[in-house]
N, C-alpha and C positions, 0 to 999 in steps of 0.2 A: 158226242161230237167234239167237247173241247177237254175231252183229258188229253193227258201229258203223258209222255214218253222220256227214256233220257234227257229230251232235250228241252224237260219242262221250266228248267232255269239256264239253259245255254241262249235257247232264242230269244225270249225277252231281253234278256240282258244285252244281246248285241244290238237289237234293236236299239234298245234306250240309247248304247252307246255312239250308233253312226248318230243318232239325232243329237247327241252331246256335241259330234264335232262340228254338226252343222248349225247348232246354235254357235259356236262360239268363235266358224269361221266366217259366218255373217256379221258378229257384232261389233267391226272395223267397216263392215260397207255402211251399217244403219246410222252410224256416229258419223260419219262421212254427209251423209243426208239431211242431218241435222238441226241446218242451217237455220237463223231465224226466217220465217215466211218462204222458207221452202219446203214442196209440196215430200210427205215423207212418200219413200217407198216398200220401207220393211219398219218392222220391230219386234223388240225382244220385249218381253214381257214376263214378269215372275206373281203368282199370287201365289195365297195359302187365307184358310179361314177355320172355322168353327163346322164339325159334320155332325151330321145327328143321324139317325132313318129307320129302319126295320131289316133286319139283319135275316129274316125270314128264318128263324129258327130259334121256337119257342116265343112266346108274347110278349117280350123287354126289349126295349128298344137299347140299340148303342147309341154310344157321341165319342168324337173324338177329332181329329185334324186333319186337315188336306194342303200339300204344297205340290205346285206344279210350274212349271215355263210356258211360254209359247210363240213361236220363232213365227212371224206373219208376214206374206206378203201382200201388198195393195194394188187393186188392180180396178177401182173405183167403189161405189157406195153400195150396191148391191150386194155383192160378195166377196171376200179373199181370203184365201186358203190356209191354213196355218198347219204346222206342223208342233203334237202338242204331249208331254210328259207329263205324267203326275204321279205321286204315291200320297194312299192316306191309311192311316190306322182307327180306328173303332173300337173300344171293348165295351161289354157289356155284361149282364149277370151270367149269358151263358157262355160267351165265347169272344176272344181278340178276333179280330176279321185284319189283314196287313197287306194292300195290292199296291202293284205298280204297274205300270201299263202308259202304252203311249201309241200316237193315231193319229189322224186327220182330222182335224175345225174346216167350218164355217161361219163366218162374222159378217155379218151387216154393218153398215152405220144409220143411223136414223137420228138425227139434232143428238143429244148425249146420249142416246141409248144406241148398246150395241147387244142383239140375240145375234144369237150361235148354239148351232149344233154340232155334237160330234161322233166320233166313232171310236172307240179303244182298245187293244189289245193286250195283255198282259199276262199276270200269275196274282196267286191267292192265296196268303196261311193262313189256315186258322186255329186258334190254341183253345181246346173247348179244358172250361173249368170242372167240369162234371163229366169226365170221360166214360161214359157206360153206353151212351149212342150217339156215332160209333160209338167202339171203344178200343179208341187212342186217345193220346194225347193231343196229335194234331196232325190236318190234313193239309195238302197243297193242290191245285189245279190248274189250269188256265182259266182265263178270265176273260170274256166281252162284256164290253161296257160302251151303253147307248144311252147318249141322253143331250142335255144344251141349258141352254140359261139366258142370262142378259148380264152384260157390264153397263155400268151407269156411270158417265161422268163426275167427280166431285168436284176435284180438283185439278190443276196443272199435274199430269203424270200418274193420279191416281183416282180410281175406279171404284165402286163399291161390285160384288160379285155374291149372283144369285143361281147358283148353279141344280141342278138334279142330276142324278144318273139312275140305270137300272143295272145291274150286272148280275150274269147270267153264269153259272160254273156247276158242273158236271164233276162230280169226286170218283167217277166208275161205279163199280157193283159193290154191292154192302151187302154184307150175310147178311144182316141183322134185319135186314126188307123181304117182303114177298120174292120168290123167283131169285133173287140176288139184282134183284133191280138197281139203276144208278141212283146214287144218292146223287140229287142235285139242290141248290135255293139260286133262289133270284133277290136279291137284296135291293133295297131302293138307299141311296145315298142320299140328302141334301146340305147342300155345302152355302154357309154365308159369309163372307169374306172380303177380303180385299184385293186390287191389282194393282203394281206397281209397273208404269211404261219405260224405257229409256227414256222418251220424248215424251211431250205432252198428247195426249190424247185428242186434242185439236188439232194439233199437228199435224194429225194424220190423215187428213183428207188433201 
């Protein structure tokens, strides 16, 4: 369902790209709104943290780092939609795991805490250390990624970040399986970090 074609690295990439310009044609309206004790309407938003998780292939876990954006708009306390990038890297005893991918949030506000869920689309390399199965060096895919978290207030502008994902990638058929079945894993990400706002995060309501 989610192998690649030639255009396993054209698409993603243009994707990340219109979302590049629409972060950064937004981020003269958000400064604009900024005002002290005026109510915000968007924000831009950058985190990254510490990932750990189960890489679904073989019993060692990876760690490694997540950085991403997230381009918001406000539309009251319940929900507002974001527009959201990330890339993170993994290694681990068996394998580098390296995606980027980018999708649709939802953010709550609740007193400092804000959950959110999202949805992700992207690509996948992974560089196995022990190449005999398969046996390559390294494979690529597309990549969906399902999952949410919570941001927590600490400070003026900054958020502590409690994230999970699950990501799901199909590598096609692999001799080395019954039938030539697709090689697939489902990895579990969890990300602890931090978020930096343009505005204060009170701000924003």
């Amino acid at each position: 369902m989610f192998n690649w074609s030639k255009r396993r690295i054209l698409g993603p990439l243009g994707l990340l790209l219109w979302l590049a310009v629409v972060l950064v044609s937004g981020q003269q309206a958000v400064r604009a709104q900024a005002n002290p004790g005026a109510s915000r309407k968007a924000d831009i938003s950058v985190f990254g943290g510490y990932s750990f998780g189960n890489p679904d292939y073989g019993p060692k876990r990876n760690t490694g780092g997540t950085i991403g954006a997230n381009y918001t708009r406000f539309y009251g306390r319940f929900i507002s939609p974001s527009l959201e990038v990330r890339a993170n890297r993994t290694s681990g005893y068996l394998l580098n795991e390296e995606t980027i991918s980018a999708g649709i949030r939802g953010v709550s506000d609740f007193s400092r805490f804000h959950p959110y869920g999202d949805v992700l689309f992207g690509g996948v390399r992974l560089s196995y250390h022990y190449p005999y199965f398969p046996p390559n060096l390294h494979d690529t895919s597309s990549v969906l990624s399902v999952g949410g978290g919570v941001d927590v207030d600490v400070v003026r502008h900054i958020q502590a970040k409690f994230d999970f994902q699950r990501e799901y990638m199909n590598f096609g058929g692999n001799g080395t399986l019954p039938n030539n079945a697709d090689f697939t894993l489902t990895p579990n990400v969890f990300t602890i970090g931090a978020v930096y706002h343009t505005g204060g995060s009170k701000d924003r309501r």
